[in-house]
N, CA, C and O atoms as a Tinker XYZ file with bonds, in Angstrom:
   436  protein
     1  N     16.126000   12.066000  -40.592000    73     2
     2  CA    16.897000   12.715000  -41.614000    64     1     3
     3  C     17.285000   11.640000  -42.611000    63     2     4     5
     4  O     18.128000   10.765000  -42.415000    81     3
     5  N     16.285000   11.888000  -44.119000    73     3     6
     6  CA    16.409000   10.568000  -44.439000    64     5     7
     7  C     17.913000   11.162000  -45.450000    63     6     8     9
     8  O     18.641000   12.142000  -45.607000    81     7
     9  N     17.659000    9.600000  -45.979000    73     7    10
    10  CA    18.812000    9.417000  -47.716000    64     9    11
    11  C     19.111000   10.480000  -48.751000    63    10    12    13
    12  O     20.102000   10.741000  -49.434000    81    11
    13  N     17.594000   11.132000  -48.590000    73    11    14
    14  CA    17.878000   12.342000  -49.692000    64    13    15
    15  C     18.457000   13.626000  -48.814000    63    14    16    17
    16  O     19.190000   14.421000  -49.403000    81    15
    17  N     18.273000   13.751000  -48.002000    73    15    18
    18  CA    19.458000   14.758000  -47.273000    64    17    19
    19  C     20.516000   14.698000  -47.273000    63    18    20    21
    20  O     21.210000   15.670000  -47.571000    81    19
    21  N     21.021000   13.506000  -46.928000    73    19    22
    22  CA    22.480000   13.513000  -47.120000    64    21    23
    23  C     22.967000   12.988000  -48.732000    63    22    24    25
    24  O     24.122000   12.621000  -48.948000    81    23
    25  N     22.233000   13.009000  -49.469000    73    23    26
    26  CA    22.536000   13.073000  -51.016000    64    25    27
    27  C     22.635000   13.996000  -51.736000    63    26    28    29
    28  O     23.305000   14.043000  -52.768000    81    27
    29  N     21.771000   15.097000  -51.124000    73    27    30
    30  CA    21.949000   16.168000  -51.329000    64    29    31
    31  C     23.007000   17.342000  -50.815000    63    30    32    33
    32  O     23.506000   18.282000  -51.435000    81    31
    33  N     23.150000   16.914000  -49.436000    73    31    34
    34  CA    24.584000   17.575000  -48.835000    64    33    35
    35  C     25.355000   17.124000  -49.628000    63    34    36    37
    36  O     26.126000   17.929000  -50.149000    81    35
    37  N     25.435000   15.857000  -49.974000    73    35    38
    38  CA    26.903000   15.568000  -50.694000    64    37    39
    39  C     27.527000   15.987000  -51.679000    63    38    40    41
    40  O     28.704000   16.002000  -52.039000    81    39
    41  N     25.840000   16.584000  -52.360000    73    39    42
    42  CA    26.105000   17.385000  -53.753000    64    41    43
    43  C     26.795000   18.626000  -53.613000    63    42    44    45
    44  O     27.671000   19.035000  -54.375000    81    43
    45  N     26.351000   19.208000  -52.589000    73    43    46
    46  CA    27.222000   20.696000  -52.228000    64    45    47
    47  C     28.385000   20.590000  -51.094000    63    46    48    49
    48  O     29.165000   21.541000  -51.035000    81    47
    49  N     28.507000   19.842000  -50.469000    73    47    50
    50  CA    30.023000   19.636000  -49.424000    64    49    51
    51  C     30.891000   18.578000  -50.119000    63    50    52    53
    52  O     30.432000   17.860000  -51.006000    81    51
    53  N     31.581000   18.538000  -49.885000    73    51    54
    54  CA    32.505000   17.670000  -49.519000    64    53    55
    55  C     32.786000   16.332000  -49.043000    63    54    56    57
    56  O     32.811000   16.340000  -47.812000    81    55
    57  N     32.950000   15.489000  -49.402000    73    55    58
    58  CA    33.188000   14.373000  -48.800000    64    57    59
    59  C     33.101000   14.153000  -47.491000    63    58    60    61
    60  O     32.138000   13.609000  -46.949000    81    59
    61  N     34.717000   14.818000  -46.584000    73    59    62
    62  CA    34.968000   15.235000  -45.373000    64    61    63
    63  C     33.467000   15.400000  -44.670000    63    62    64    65
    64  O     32.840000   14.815000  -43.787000    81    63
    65  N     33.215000   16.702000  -45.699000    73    63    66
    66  CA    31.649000   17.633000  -44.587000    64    65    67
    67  C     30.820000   16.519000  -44.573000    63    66    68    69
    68  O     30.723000   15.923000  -43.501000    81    67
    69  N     29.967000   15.955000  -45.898000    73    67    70
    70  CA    29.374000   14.795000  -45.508000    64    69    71
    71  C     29.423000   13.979000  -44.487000    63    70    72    73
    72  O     28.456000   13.768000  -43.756000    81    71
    73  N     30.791000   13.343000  -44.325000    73    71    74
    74  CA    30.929000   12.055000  -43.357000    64    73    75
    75  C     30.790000   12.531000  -42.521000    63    74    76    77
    76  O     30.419000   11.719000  -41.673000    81    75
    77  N     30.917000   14.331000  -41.806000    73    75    78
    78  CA    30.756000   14.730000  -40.764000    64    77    79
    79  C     29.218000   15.022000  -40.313000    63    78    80    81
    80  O     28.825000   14.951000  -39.148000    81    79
    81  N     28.509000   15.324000  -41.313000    73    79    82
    82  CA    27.076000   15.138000  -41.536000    64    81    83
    83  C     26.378000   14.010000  -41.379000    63    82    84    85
    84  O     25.302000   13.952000  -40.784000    81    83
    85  N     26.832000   13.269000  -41.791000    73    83    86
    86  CA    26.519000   11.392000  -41.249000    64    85    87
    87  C     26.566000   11.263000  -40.039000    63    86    88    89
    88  O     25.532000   11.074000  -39.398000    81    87
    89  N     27.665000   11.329000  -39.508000    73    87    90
    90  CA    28.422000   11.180000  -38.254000    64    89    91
    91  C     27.571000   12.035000  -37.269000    63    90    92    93
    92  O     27.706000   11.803000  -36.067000    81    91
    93  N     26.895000   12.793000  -37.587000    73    91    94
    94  CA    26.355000   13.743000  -36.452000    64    93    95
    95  C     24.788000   13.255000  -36.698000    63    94    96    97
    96  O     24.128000   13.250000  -35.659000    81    95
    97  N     24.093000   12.852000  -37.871000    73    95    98
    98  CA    22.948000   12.807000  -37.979000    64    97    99
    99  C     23.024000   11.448000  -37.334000    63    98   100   101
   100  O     22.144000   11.277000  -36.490000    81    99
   101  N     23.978000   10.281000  -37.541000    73    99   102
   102  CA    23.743000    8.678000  -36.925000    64   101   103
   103  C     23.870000    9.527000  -35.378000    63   102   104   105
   104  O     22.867000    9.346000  -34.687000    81   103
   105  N     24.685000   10.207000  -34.886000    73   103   106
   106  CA    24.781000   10.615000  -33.082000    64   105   107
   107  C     23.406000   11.415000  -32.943000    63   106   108   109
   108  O     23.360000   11.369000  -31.714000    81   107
   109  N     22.640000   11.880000  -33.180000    73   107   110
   110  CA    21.176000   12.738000  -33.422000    64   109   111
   111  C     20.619000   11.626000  -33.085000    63   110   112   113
   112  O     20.242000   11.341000  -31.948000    81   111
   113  N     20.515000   10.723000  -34.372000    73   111   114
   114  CA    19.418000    9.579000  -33.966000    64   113   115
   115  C     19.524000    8.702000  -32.619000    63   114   116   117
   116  O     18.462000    8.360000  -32.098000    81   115
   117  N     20.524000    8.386000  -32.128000    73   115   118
   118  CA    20.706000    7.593000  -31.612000    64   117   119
   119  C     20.398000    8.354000  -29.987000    63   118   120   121
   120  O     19.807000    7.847000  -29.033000    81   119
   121  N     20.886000    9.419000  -30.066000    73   119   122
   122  CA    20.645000   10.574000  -28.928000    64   121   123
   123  C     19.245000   10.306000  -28.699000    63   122   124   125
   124  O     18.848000    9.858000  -27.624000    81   123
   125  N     18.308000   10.623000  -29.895000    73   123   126
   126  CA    17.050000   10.341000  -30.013000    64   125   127
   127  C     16.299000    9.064000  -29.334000    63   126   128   129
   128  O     15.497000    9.199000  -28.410000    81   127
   129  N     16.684000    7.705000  -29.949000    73   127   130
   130  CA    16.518000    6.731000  -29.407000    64   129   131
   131  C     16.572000    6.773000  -28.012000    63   130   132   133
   132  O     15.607000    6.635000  -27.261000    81   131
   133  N     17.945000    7.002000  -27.635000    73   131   134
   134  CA    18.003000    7.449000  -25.904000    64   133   135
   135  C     17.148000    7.857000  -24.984000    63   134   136   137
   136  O     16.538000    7.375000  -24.029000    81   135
   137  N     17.323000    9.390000  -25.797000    73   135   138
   138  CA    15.632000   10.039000  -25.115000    64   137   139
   139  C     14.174000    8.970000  -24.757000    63   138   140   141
   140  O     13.646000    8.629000  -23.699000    81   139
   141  N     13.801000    8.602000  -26.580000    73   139   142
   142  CA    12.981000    7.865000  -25.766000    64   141   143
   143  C     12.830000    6.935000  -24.709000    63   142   144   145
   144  O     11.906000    6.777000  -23.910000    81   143
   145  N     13.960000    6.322000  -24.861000    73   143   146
   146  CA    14.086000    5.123000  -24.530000    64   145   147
   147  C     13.873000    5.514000  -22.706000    63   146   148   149
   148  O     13.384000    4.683000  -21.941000    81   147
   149  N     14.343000    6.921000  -22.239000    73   147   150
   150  CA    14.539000    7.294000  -21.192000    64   149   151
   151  C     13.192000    7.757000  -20.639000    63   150   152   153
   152  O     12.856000    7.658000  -19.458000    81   151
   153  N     12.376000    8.331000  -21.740000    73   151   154
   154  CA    10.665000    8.826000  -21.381000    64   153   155
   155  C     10.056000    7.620000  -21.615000    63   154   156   157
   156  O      8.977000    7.586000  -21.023000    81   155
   157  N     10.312000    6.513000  -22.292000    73   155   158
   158  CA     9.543000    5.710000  -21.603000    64   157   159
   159  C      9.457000    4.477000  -20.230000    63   158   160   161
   160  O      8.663000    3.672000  -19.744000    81   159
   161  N     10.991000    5.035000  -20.023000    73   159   162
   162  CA    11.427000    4.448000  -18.828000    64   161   163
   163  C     10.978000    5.246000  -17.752000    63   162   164   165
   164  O     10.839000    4.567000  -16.734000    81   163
   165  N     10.766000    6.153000  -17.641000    73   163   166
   166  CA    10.420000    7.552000  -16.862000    64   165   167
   167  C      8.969000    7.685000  -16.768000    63   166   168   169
   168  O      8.442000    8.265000  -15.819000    81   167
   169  N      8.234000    7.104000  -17.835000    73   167   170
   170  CA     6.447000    6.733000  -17.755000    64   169   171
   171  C      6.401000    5.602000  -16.849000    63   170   172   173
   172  O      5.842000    5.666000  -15.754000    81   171
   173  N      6.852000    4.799000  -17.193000    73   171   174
   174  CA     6.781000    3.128000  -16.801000    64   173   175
   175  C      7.131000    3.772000  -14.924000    63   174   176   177
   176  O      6.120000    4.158000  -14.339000    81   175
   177  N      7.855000    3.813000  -14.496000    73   175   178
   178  CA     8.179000    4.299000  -13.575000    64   177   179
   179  C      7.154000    5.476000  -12.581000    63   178   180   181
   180  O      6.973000    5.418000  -11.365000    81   179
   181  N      6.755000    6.209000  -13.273000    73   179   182
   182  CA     5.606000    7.025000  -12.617000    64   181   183
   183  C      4.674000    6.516000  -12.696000    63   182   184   185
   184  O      3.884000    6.642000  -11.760000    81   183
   185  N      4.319000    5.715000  -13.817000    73   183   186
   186  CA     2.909000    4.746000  -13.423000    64   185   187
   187  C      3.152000    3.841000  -12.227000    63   186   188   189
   188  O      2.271000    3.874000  -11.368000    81   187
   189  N      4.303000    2.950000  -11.993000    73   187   190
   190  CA     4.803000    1.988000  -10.938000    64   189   191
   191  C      4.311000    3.152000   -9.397000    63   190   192   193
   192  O      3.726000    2.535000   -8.506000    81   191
   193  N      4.493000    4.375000   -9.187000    73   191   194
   194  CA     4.753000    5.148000   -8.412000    64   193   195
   195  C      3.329000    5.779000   -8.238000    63   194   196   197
   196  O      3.158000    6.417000   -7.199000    81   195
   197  N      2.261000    5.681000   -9.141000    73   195   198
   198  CA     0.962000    6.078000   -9.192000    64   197   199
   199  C      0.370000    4.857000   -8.340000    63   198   200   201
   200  O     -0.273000    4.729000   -7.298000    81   199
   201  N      0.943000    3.994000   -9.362000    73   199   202
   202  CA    -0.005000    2.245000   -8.459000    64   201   203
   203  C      0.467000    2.268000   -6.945000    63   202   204   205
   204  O     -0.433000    2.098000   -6.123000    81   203
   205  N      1.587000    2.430000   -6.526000    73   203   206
   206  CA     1.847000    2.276000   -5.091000    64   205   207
   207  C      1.419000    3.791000   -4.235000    63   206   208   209
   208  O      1.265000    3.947000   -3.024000    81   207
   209  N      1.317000    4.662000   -5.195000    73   207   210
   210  CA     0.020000    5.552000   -4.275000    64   209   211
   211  C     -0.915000    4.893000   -3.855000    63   210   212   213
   212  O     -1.142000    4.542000   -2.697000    81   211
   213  N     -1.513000    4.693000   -4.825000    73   211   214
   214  CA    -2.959000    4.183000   -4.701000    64   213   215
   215  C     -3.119000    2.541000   -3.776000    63   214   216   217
   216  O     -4.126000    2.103000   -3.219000    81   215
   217  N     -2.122000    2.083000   -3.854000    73   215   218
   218  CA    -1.971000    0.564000   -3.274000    64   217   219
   219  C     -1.789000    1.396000   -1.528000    63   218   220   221
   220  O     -2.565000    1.050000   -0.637000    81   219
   221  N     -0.948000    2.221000   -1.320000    73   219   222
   222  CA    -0.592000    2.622000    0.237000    64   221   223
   223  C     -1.619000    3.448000    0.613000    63   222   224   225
   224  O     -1.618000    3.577000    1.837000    81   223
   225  N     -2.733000    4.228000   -0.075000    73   223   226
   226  CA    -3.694000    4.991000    0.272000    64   225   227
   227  C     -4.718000    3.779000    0.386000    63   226   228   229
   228  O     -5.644000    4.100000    1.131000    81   227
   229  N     -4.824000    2.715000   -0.029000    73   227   230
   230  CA    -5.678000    1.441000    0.043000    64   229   231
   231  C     -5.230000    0.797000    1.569000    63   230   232   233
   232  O     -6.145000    0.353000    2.262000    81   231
   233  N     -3.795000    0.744000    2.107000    73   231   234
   234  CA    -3.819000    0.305000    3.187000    64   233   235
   235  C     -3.824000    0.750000    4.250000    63   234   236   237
   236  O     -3.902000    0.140000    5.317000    81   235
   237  N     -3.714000    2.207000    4.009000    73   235   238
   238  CA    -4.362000    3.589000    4.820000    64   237   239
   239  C     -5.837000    3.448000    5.217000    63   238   240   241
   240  O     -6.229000    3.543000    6.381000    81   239
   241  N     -6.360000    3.291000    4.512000    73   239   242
   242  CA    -7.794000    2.926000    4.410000    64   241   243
   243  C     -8.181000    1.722000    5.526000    63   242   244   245
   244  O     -8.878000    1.807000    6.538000    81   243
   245  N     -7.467000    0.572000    4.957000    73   243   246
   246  CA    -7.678000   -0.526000    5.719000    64   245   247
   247  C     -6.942000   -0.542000    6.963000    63   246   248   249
   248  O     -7.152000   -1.538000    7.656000    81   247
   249  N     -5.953000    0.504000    7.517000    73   247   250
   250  CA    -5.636000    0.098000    8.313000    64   249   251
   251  C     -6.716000    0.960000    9.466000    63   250   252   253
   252  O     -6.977000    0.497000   10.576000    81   251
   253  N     -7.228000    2.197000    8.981000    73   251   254
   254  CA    -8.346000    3.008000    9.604000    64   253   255
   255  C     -9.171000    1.841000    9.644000    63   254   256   257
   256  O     -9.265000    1.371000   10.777000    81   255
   257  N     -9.734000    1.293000    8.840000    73   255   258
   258  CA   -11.221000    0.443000    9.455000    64   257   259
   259  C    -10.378000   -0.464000   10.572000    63   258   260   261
   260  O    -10.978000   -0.468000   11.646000    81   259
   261  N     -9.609000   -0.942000   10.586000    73   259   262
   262  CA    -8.955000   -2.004000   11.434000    64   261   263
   263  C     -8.839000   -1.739000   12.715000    63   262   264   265
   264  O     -9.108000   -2.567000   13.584000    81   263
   265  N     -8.426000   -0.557000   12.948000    73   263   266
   266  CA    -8.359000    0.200000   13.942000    64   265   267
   267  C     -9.357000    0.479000   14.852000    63   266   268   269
   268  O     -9.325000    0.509000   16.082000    81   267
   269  N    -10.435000    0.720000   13.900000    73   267   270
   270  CA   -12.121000    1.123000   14.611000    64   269   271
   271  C    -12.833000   -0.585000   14.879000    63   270   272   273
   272  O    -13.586000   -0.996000   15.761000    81   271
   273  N    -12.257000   -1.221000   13.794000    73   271   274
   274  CA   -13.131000   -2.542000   14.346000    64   273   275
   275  C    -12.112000   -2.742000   16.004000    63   274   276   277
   276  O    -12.786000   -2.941000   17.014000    81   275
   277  N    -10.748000   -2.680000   16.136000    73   275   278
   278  CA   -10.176000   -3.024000   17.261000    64   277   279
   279  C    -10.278000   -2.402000   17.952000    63   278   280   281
   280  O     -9.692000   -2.755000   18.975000    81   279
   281  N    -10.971000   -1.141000   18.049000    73   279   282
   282  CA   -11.504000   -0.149000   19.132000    64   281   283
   283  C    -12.577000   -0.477000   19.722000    63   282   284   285
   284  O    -12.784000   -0.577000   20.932000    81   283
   285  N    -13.658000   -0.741000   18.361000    73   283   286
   286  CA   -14.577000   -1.725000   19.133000    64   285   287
   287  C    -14.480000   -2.900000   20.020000    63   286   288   289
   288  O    -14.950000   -2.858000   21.157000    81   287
   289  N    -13.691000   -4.301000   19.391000    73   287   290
   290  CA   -13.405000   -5.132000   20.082000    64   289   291
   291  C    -12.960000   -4.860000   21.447000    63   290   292   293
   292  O    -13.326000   -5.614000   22.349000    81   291
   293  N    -12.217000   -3.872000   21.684000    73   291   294
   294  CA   -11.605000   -3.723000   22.802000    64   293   295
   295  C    -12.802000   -3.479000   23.777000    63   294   296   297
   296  O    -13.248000   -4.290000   24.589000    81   295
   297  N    -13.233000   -2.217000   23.542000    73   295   298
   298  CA   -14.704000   -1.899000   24.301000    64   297   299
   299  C    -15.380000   -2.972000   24.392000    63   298   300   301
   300  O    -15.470000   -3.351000   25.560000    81   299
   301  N    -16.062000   -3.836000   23.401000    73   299   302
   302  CA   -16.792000   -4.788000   23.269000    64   301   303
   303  C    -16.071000   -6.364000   24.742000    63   302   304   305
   304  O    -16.759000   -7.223000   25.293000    81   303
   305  N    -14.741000   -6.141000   24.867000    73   303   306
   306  CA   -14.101000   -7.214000   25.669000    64   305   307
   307  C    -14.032000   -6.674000   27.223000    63   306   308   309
   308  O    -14.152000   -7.340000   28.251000    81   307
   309  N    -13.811000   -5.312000   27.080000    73   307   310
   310  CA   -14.153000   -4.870000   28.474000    64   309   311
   311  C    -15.753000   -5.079000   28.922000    63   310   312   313
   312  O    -16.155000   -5.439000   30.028000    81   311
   313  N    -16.471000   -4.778000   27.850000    73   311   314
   314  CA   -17.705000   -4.671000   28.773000    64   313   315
   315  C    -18.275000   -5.896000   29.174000    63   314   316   317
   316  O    -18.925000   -6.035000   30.210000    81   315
   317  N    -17.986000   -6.951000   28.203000    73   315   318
   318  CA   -18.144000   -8.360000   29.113000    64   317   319
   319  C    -17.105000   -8.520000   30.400000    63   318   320   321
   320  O    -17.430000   -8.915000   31.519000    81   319
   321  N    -15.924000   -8.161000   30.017000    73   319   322
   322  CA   -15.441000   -8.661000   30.781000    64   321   323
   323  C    -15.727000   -7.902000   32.490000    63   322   324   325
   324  O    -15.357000   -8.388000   33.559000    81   323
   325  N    -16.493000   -6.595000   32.277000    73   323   326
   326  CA   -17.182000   -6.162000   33.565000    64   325   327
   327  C    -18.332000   -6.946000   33.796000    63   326   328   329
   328  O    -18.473000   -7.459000   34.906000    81   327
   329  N    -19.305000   -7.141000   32.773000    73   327   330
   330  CA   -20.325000   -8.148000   32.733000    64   329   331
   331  C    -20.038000   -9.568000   33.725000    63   330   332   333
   332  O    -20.721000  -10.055000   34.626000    81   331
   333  N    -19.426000   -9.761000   33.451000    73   331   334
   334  CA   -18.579000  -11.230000   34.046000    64   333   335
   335  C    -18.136000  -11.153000   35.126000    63   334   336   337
   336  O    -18.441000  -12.095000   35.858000    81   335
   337  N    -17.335000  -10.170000   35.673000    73   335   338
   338  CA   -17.226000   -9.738000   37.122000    64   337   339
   339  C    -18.477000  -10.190000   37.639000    63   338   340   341
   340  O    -18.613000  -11.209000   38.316000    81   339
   341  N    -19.814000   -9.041000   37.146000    73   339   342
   342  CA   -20.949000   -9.158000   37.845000    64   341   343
   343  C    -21.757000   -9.852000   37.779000    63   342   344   345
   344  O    -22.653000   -9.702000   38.610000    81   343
   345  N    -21.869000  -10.802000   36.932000    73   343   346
   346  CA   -22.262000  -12.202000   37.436000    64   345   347
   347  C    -21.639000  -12.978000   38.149000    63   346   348   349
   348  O    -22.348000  -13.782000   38.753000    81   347
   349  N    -20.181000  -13.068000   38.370000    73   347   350
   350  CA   -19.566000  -13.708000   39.531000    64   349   351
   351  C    -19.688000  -13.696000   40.552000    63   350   352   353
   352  O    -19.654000  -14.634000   41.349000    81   351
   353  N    -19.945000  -12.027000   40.804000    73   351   354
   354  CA   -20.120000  -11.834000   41.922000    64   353   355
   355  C    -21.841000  -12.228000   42.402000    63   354   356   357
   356  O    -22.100000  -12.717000   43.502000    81   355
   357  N    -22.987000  -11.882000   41.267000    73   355   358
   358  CA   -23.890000  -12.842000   41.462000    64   357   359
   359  C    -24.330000  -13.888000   42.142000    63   358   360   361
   360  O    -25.076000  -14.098000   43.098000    81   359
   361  N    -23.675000  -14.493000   41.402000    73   359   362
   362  CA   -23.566000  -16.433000   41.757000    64   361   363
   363  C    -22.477000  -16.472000   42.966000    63   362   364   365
   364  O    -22.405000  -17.547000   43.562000    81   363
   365  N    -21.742000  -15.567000   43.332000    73   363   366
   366  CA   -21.267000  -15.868000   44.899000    64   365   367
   367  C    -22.186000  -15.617000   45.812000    63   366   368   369
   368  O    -22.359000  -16.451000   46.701000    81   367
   369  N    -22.946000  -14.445000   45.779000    73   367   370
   370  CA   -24.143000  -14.208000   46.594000    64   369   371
   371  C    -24.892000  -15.114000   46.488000    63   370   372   373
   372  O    -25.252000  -15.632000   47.545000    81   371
   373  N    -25.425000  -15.669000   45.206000    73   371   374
   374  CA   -26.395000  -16.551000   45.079000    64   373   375
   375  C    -26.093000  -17.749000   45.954000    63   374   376   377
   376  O    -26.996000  -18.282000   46.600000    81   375
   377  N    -24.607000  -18.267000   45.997000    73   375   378
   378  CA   -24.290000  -19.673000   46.553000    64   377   379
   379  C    -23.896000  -19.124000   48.119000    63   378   380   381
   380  O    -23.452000  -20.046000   48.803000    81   379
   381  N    -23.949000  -18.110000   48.668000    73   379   382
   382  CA   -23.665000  -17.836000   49.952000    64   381   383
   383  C    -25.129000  -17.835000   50.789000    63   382   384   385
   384  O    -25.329000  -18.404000   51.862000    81   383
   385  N    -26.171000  -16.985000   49.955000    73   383   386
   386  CA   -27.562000  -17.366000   49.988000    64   385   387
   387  C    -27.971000  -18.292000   50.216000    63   386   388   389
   388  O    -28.749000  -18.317000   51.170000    81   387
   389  N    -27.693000  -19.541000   49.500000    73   387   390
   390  CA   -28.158000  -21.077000   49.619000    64   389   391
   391  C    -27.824000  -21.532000   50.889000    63   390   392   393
   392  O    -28.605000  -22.063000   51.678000    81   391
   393  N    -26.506000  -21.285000   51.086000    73   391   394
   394  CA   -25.433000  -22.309000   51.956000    64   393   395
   395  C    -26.093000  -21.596000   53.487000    63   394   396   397
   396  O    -26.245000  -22.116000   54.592000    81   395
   397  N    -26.309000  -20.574000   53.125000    73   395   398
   398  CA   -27.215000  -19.824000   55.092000    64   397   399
   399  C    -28.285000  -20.100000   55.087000    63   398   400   401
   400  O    -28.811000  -19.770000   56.150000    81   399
   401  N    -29.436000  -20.907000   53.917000    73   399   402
   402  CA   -30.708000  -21.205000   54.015000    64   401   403
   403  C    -30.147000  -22.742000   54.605000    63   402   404   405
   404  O    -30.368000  -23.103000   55.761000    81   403
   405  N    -29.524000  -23.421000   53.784000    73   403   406
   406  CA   -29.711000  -24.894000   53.922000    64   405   407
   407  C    -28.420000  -25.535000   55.047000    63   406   408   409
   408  O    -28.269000  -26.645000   55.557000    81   407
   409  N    -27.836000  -24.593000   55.106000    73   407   410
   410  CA   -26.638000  -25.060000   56.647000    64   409   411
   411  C    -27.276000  -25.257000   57.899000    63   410   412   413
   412  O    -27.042000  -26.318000   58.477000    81   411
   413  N    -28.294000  -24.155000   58.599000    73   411   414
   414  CA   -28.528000  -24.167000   59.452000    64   413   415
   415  C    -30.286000  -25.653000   59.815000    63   414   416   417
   416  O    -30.813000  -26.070000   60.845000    81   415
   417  N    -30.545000  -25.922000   58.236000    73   415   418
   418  CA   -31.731000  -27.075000   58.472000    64   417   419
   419  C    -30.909000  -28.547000   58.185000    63   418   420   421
   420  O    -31.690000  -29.385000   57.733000    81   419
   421  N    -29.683000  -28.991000   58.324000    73   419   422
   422  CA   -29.016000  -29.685000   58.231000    64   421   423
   423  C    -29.327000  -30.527000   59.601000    63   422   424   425
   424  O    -29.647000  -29.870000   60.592000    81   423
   425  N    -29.256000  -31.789000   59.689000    73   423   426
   426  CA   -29.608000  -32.175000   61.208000    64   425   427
   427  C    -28.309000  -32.292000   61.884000    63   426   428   429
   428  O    -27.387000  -32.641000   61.146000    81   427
   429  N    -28.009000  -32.071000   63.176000    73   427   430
   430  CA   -26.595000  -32.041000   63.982000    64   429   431
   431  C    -26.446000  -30.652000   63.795000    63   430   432   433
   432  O    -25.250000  -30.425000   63.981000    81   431
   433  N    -26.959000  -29.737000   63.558000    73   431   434
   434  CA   -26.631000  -28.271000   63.301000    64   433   435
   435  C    -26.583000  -27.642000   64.752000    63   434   436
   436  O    -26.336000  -26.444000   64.897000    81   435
């Protein structure tokens, strides 16, 4: 509401009415300013709130693969670690094997 508005009110009101016309058009603008000032605080903010969607649906993500690789690992540690049993038990047979071939050709036996 520019200069020539209120130059022109002034021509038909009053002094009084004017300054009250001022007075309400400077509180308008400034109301105005506000507003924006509030939508673009209110953008800034939903974008912040878009990115941490997308940042927590990213560690959603990663925490699913993480999960399946440690599902694997796990499986993957048991099955050696049954593996390993059964070679132990292997090589106990194997060395119990030996020790009944070569105990009894020992001399003093």
């Amino acid at each position: 509401m520019g200069g020539a508005f209120q130059a022109a009110t002034r021509g038909c009101l009053g002094v009084s009415e004017a300054s009250g016309i001022d007075s309400a058009t400077r509180r308008l603008q400034t109301a105005l300013e506000a507003l924006d000032g509030a939508v673009g605080r209110r953008l800034e903010r939903d974008r912040g709130q878009a990115a941490a969607a997308t940042q927590l649906h990213a560690f959603d993500v990663d925490r699913a693969r993480l999960a399946a690789e440690l599902d694997d690992a796990t499986a993957r540690a048991r099955a050696l670690e049954t593996t390993n049993r059964e070679v132990a038990l292997r090589l106990d047979e194997a060395i119990a094997t030996i020790r009944a071939i070569v105990e009894p050709s020992e001399p003093g036996a």
